[in-house]
VEXSE-286500 format. One record per residue (C-alpha): residue in one letter; x, y, z; chain. Coordinates in nm, 4 decimals. Last residue first. Layout:
<nodes>
NODE; r; xx; yy; zz; c
NODE; A; X; Y; Z; A .
...
</nodes>
This chain:
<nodes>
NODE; r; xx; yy; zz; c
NODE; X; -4.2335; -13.6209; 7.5555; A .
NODE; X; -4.4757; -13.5829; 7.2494; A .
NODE; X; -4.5994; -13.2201; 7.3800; A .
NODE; X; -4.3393; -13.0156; 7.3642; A .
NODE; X; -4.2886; -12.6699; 7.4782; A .
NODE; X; -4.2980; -12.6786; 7.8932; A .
NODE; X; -4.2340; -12.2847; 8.0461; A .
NODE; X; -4.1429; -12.3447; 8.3994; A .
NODE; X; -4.2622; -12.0393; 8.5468; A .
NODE; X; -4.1455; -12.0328; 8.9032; A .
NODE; X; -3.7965; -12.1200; 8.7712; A .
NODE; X; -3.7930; -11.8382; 8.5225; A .
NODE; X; -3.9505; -11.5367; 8.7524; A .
NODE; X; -3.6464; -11.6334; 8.9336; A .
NODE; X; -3.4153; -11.5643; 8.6389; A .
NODE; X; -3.5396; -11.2554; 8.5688; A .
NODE; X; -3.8403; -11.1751; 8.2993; A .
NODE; X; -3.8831; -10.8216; 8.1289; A .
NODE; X; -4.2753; -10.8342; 7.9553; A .
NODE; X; -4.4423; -10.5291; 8.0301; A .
NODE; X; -4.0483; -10.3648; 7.9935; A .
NODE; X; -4.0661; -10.4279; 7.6115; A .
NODE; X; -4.3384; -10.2111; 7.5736; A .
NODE; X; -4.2047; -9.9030; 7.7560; A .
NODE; X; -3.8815; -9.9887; 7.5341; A .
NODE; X; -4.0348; -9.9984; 7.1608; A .
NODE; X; -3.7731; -10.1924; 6.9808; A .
NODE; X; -3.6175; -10.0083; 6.6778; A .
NODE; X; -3.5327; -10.1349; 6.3609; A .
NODE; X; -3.3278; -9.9139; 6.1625; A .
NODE; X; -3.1589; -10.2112; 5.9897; A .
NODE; X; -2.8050; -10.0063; 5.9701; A .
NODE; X; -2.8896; -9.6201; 5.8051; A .
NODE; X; -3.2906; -9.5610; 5.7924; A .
NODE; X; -3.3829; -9.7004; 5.4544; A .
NODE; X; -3.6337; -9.9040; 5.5730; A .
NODE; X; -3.6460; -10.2749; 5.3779; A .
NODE; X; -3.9538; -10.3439; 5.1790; A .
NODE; X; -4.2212; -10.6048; 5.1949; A .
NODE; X; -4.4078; -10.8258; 4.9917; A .
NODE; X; -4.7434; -11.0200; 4.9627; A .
NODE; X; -4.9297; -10.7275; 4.8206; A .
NODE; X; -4.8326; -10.5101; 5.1072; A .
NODE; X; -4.7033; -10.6923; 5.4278; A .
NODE; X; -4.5836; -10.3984; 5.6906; A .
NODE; X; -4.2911; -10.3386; 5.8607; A .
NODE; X; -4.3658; -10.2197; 6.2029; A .
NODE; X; -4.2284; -9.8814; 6.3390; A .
NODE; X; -4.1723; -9.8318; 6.7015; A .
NODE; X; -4.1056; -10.1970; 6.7474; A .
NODE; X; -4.2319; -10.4557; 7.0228; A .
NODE; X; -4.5823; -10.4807; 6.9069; A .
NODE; X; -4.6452; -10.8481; 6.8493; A .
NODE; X; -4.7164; -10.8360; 6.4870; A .
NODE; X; -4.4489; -10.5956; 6.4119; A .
NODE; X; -4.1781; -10.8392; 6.5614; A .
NODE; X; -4.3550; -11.1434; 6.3636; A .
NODE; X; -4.4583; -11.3973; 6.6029; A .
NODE; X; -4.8573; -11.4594; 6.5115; A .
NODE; X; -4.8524; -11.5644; 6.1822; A .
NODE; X; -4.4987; -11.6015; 6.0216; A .
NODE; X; -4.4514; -11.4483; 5.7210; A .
NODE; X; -4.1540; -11.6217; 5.6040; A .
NODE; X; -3.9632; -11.4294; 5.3420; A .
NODE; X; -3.9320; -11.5765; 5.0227; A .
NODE; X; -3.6563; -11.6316; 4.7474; A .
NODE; X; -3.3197; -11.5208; 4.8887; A .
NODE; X; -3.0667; -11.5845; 4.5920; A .
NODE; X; -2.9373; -11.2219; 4.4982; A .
NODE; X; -2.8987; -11.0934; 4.8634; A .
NODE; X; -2.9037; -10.7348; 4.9327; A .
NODE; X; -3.3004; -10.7545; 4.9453; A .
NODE; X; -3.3124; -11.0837; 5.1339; A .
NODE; X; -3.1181; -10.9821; 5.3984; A .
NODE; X; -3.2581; -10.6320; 5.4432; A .
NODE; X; -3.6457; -10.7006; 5.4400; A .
NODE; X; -3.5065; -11.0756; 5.6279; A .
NODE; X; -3.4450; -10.8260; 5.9380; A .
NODE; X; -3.8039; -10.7307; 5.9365; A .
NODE; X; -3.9299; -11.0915; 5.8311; A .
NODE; X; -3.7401; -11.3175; 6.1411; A .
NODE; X; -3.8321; -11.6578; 6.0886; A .
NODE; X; -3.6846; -11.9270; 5.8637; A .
NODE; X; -3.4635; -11.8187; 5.5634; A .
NODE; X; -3.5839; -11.9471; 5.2207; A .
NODE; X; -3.3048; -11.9732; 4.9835; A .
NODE; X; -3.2779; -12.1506; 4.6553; A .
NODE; X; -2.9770; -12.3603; 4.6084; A .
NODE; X; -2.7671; -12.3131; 4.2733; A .
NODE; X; -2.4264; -12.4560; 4.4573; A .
NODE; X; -2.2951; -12.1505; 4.4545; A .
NODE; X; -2.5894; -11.9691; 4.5828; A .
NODE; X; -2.6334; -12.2040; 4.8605; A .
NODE; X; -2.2646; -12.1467; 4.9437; A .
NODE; X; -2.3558; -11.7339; 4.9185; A .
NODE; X; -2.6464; -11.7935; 5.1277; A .
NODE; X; -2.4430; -11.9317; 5.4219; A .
NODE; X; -2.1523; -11.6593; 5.4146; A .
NODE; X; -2.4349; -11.3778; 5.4293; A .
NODE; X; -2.5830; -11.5854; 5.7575; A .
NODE; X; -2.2514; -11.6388; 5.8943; A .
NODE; X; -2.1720; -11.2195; 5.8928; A .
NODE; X; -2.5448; -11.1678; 5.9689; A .
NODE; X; -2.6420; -11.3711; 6.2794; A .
NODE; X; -2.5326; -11.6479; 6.4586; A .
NODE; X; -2.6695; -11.9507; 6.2498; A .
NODE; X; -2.9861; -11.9312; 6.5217; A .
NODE; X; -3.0898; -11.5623; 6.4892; A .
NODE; X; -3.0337; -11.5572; 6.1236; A .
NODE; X; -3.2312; -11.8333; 6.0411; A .
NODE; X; -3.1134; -12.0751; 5.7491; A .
NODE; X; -3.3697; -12.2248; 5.5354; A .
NODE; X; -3.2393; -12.4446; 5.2945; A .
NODE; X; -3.4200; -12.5784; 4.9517; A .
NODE; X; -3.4074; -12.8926; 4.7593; A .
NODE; X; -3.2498; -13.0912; 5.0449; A .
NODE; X; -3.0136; -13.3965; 5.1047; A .
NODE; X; -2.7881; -13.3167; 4.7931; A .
NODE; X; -2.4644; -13.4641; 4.9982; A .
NODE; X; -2.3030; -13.1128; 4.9606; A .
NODE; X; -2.5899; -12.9227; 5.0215; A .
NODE; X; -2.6580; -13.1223; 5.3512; A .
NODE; X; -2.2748; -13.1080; 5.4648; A .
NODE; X; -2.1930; -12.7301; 5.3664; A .
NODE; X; -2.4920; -12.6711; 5.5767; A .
NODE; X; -2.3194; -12.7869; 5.8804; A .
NODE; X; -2.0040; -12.6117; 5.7854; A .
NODE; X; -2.2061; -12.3080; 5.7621; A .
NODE; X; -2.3188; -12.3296; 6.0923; A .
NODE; X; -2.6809; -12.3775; 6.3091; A .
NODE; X; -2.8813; -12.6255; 6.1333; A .
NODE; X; -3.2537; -12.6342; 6.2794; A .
NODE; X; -3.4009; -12.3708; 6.0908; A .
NODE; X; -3.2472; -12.5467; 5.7905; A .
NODE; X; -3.4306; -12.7909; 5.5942; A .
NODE; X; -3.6563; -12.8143; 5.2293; A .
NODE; X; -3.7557; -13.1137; 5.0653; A .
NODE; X; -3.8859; -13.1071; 4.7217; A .
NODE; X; -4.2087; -13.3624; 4.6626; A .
NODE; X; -4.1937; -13.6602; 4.4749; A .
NODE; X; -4.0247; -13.8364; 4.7731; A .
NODE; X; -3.7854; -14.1634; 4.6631; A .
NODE; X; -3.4099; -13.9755; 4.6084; A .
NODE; X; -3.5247; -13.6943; 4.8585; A .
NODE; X; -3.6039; -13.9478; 5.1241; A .
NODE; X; -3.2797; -14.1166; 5.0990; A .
NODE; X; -3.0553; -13.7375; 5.1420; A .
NODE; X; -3.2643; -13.7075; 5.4085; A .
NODE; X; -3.2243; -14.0137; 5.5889; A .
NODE; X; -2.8436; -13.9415; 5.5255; A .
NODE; X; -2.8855; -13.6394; 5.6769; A .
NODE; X; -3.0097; -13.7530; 6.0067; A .
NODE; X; -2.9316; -13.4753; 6.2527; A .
NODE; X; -3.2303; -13.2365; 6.1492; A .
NODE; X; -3.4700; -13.4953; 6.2517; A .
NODE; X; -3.7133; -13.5949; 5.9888; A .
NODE; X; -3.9382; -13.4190; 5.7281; A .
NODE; X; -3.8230; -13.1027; 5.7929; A .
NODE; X; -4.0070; -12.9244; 5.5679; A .
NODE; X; -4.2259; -13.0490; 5.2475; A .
NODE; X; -4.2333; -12.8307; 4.9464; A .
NODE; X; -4.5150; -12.6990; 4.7380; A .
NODE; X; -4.7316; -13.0019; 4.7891; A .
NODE; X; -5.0221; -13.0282; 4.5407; A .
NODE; X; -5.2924; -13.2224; 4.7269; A .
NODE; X; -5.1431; -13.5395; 4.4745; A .
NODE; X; -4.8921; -13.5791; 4.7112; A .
NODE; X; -5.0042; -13.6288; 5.0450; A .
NODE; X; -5.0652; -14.0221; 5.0437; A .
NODE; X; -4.7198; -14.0850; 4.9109; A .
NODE; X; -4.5948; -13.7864; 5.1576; A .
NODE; X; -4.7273; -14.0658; 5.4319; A .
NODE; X; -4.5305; -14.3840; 5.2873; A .
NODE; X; -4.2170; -14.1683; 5.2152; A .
NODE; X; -4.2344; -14.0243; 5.5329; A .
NODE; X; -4.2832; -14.2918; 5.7652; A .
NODE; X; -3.9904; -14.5097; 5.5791; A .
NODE; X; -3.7610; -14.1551; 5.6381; A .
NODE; X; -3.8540; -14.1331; 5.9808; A .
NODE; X; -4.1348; -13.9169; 6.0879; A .
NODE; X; -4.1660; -13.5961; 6.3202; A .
NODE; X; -3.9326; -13.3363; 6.2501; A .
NODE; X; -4.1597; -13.0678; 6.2528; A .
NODE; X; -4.3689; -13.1860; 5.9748; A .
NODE; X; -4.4108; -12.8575; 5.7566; A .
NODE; X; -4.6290; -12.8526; 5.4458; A .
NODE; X; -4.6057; -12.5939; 5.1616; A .
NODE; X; -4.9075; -12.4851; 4.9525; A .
NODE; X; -4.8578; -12.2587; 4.6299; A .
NODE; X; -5.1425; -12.0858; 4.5082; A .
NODE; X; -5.2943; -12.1202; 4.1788; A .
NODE; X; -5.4482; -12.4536; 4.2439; A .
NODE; X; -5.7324; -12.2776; 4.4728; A .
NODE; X; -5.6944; -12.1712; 4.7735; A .
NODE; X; -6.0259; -12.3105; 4.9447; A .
NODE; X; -6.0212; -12.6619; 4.7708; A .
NODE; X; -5.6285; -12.6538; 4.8919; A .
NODE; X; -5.6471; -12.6030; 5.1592; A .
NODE; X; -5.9876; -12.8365; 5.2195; A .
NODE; X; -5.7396; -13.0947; 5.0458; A .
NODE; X; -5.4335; -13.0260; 5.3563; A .
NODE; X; -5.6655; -13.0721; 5.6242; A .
NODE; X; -5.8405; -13.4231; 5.4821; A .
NODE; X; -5.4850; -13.4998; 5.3579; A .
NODE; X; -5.3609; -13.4274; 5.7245; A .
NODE; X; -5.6236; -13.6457; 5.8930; A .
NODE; X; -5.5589; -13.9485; 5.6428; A .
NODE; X; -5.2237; -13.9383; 5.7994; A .
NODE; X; -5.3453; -14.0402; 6.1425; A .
NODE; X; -5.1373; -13.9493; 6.4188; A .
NODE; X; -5.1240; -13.5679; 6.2301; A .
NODE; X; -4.7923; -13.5130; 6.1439; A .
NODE; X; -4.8927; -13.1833; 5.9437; A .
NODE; X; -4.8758; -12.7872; 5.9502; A .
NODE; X; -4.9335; -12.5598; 5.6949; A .
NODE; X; -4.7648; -12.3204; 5.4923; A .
NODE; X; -4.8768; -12.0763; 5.2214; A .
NODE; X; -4.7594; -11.9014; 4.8780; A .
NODE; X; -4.9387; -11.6421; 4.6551; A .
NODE; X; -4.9250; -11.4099; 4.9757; A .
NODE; X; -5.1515; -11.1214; 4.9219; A .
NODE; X; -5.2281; -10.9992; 5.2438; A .
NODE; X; -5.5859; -11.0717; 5.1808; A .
NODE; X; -5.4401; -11.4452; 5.1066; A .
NODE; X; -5.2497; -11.4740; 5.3856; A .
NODE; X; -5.5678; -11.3484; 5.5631; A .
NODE; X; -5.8079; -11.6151; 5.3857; A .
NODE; X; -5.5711; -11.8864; 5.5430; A .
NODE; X; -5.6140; -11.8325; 5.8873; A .
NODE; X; -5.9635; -11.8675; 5.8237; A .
NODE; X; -5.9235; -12.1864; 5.6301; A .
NODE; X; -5.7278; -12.3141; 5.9607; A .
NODE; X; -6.0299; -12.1970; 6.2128; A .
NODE; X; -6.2485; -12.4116; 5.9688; A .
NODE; X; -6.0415; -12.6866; 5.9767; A .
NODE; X; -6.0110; -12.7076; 6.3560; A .
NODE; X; -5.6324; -12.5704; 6.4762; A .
NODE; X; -5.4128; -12.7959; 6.6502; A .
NODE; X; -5.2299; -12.8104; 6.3255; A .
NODE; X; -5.1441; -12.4185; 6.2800; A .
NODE; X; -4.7972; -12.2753; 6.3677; A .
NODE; X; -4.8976; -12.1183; 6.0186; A .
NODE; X; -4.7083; -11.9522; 5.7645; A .
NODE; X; -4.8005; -11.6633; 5.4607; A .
NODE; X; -4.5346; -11.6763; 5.2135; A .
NODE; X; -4.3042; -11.3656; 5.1069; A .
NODE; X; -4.1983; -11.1728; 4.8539; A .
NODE; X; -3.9009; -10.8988; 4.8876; A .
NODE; X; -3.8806; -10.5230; 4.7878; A .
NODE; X; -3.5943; -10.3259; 4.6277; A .
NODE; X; -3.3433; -10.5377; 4.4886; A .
NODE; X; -2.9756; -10.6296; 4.5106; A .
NODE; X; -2.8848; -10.3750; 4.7462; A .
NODE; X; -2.5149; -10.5509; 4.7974; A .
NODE; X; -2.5214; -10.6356; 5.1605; A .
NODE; X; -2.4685; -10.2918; 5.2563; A .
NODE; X; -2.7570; -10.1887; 5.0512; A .
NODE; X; -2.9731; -10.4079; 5.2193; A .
NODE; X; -2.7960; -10.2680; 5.5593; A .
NODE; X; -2.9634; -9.9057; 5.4877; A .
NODE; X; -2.6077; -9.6455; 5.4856; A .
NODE; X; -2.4738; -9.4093; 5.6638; A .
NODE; X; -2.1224; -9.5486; 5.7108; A .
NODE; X; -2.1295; -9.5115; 6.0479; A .
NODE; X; -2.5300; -9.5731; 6.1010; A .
NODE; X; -2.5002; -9.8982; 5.8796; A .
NODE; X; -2.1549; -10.0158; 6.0744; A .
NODE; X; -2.3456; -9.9430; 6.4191; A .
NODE; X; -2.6530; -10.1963; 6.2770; A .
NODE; X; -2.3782; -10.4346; 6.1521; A .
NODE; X; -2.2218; -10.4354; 6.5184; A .
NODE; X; -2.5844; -10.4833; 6.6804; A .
NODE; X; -2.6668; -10.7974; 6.4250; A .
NODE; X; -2.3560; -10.9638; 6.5412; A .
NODE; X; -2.4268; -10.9027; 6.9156; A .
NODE; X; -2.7496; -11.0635; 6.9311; A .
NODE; X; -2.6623; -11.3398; 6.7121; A .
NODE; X; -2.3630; -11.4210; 6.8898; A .
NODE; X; -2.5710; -11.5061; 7.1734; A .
NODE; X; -2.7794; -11.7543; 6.9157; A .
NODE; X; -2.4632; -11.8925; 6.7881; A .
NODE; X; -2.3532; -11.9893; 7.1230; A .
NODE; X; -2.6591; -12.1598; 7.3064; A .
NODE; X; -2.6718; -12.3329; 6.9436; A .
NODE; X; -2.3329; -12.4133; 6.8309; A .
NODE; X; -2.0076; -12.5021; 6.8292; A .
NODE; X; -2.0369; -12.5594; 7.1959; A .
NODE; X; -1.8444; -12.4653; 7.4871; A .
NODE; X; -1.5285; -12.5372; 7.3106; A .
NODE; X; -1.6574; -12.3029; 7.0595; A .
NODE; X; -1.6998; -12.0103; 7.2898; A .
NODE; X; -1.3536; -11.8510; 7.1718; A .
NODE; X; -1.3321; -11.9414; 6.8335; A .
NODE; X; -1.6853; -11.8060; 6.7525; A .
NODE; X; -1.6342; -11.4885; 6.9164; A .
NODE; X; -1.2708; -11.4178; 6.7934; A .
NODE; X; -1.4449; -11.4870; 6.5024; A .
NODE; X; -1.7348; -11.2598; 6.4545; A .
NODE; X; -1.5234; -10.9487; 6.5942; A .
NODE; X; -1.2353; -11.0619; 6.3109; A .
NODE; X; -1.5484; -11.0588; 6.0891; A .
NODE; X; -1.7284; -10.7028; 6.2374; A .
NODE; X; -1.3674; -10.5620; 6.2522; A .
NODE; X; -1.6443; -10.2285; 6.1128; A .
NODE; X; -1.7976; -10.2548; 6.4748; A .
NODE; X; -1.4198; -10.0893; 6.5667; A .
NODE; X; -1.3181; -10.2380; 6.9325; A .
NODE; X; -1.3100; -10.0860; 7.2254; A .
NODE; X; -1.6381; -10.3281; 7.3918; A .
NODE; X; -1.6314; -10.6196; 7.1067; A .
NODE; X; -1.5052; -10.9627; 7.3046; A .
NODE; X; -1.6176; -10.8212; 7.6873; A .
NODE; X; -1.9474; -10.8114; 7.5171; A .
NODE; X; -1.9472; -11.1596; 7.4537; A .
NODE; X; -1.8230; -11.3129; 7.8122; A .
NODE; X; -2.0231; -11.2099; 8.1041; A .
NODE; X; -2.3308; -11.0493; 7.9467; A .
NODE; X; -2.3269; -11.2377; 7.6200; A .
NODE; X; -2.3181; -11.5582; 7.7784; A .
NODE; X; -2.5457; -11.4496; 8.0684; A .
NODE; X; -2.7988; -11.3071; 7.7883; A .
NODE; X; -2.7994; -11.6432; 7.5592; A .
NODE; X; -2.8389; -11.8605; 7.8929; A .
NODE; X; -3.1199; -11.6397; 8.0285; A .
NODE; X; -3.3141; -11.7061; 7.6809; A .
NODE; X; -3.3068; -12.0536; 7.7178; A .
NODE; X; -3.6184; -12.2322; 7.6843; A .
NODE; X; -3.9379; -12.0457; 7.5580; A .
NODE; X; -3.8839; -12.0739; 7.1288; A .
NODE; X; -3.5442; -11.8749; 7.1663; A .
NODE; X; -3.4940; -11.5198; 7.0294; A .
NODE; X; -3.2260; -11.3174; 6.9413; A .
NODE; X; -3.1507; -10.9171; 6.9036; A .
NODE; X; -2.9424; -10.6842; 6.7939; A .
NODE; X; -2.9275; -10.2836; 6.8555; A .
NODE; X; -2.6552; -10.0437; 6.7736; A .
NODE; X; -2.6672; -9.7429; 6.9527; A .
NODE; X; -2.4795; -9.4265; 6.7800; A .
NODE; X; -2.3326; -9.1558; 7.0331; A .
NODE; X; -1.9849; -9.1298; 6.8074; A .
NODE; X; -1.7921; -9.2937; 7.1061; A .
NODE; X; -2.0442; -9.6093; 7.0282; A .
NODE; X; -2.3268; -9.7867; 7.2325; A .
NODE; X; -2.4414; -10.1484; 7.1840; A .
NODE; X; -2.7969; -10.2689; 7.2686; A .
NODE; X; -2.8679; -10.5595; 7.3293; A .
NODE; X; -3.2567; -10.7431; 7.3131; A .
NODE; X; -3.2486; -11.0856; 7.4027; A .
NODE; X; -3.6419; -11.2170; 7.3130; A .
NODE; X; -3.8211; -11.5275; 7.4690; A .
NODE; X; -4.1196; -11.6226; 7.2841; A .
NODE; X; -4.5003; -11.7061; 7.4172; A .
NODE; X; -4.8004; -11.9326; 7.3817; A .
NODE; X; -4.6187; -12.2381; 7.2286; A .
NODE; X; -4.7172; -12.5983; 7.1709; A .
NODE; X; -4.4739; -12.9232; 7.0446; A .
NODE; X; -4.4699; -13.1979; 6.8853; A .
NODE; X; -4.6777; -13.2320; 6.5627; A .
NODE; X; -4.7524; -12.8496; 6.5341; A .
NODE; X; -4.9942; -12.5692; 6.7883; A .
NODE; X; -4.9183; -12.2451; 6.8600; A .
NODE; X; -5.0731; -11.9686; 7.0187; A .
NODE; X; -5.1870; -11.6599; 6.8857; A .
NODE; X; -5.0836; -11.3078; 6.9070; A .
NODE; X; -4.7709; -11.4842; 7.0751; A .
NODE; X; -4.6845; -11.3280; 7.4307; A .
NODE; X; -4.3224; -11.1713; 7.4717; A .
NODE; X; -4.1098; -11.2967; 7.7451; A .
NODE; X; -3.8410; -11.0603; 7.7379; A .
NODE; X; -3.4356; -11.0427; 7.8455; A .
NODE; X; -3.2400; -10.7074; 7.8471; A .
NODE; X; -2.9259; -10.5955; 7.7373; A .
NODE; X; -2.6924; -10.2701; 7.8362; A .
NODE; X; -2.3722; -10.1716; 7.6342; A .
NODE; X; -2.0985; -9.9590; 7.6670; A .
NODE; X; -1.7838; -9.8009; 7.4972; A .
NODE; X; -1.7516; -9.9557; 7.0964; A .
NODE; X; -1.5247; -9.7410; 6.9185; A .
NODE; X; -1.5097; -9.5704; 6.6123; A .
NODE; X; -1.1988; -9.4713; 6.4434; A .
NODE; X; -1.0475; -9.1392; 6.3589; A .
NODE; X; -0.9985; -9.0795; 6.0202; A .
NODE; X; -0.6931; -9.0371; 5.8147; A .
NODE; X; -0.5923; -8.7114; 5.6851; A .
NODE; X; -0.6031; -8.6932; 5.2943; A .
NODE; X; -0.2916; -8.5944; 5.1881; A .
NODE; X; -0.2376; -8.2682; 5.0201; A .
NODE; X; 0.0192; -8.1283; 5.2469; A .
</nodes>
């Protein structure tokens, strides 16, 4: 008598997934490669309580069947009885278990899927928004406007610009590794002639120089006002990065193409970037994502996650040391139509829902338009880059 009886657990019981080739609003164009489409993962996790979880990754049009036969076959099998509130014993009996396979990438980005499902349930259990989950450390989040943009013509790109402004973005990206660097200052000074020097203007290279290439071109670049330069070089080379930040004038930023918190604990730890840019998707979804901003944190490193704004509403506003969200032109989730309710830019910002979990929803009859299989795969052939 008196005692508080305990409560009966929830448990994971089903699940169903689906794979989507979703059409950019507008294609995309950058030093090396060309897109006209994403591949989504959608899953969708079922409790004993009748909630539905629902995660989600993405892959820039190469293997999306990979992710969904991984989690099919092998990832499911890992949380199906289980409590979603075991989310980091869930997390790393996932990890552990595929990491012969790979430490990461084709794993991290299955994991995603799941991960982000399990905090959704753990939001509609405890009945609660994730930001506030996370620590509901403020209420809205700003954000930069960001273009896929270089095979653009300069007046197209200024266009592209004047929305990010309209939407009230005080900070833009651009494209560059042009052949010719004089090309890119000739882009990047109509920018900023059209901006103004009150607005921030970030440059993204894709990857595409060495570390001798990019100090000679960002020497040319400079003096348009560069906000931050992004992935200068190859996201292996972290020495080359850590040189280039000693002799560059501008602040590097990396991280949409590092996949684990060990592997950031290596660039923060050798001060090879100013700024890191995890993506949620890619590091394998919440719990490592959380874990990831809370070493940048420690070590006083500003964070600016990659992709992904209607999930980054909740990230970034239980998160203390998120500073942007990327507003990605042409491949945001509300952009492309694939939700029931999109989150919308206001005044450069956005806000998290505060349905319980991340209460976004994918809109199903739209979603089917674009369902691929494996054959339809093959007969496609989707090719990305364009400098191989």
């Amino acid at each position: 008598p008196g005692l508080i009886p305990e409560e009966k657990s929830v448990k994971i019981i089903d699940f169903k997934s689906g794979l989507y080739r979703v059409p950019l609003t507008e294609n995309w164009g950058s030093s090396n490669y060309a897109f006209s489409s994403l591949e989504f993962v959608v899953l969708w996790l079922k409790s004993d309580t009748g909630h539905t979880g629902t995660g989600w990754t993405f892959s820039t049009g190469i293997g999306g069947s990979a992710f969904k036969n991984l989690i099919d076959h092998y990832l499911v099998a890992k949380v199906i009885g289980e409590d979603p509130l075991n989310v980091e014993r869930l997390w790393s009996r996932m990890w552990l278990e595929s990491h012969d396979i790979g430490s990461a990438g084709i794993t991290t980005h299955a994991i995603a899927a799941v991960d982000i499902a399990l905090w959704d349930l753990i939001g509609q259990q405890l009945n609660q928004p994730l930001y506030r989950l996370l620590g509901g450390y403020r209420e809205s989040l700003p954000g930069y406007g960001s273009g896929v943009n270089l095979h653009l013509s300069i007046d197209a790109l200024l266009a592209q610009m004047e929305g990010f402004l309209a939407a009230g973005y005080r900070t833009v990206k651009m494209k560059i590794g042009s052949e010719n660097v004089e090309d890119d200052l000739a882009r990047l000074l109509a920018v900023r002639k059209f901006v103004g020097p009150a607005i921030n203007i970030a440059v993204d290279a894709n990857k595409k120089w060495s570390s001798a290439d990019a100090v000679r071109r960002m020497a040319v670049l400079k003096n348009a006002g560069v906000y931050w330069l992004e992935e200068p070089l190859l996201s292996d080379d972290i020495n080359g990065h850590r040189l280039l930040r000693q002799k560059c004038p501008v602040p590097i930023a990396v991280g949409e193409s590092l996949y684990t918190k060990y592997q950031f604990a290596h660039w923060i730890g050798q001060e090879a970037c100013d700024y890191i840019q995890p993506d949620v998707y890619r590091v394998g979804g919440i719990t490592e994502f959380v874990k990831i901003a809370k070493l940048a944190e420690s070590h006083n490193v500003p964070v600016i996650p990659h992709f992904g704004m209607e999930l980054i509403a909740h990230l970034g506003c239980g998160l203390p040391n998120i500073q942007l969200f990327e507003g990605l032109k042409g491949a945001s989730l509300s952009e492309m139509g694939i939700i029931t309710t999109p989150c919308p830019v206001m005044n450069g910002t956005i806000r998290p829902g505060e349905k319980p979990g991340h209460g976004i929803e994918f809109d199903s009859r739209t979603l089917a338009r674009y369902a691929v299989n494996d054959t339809q795969l093959r007969q496609q052939n989707i090719t990305t880059r364009t400098d191989v």
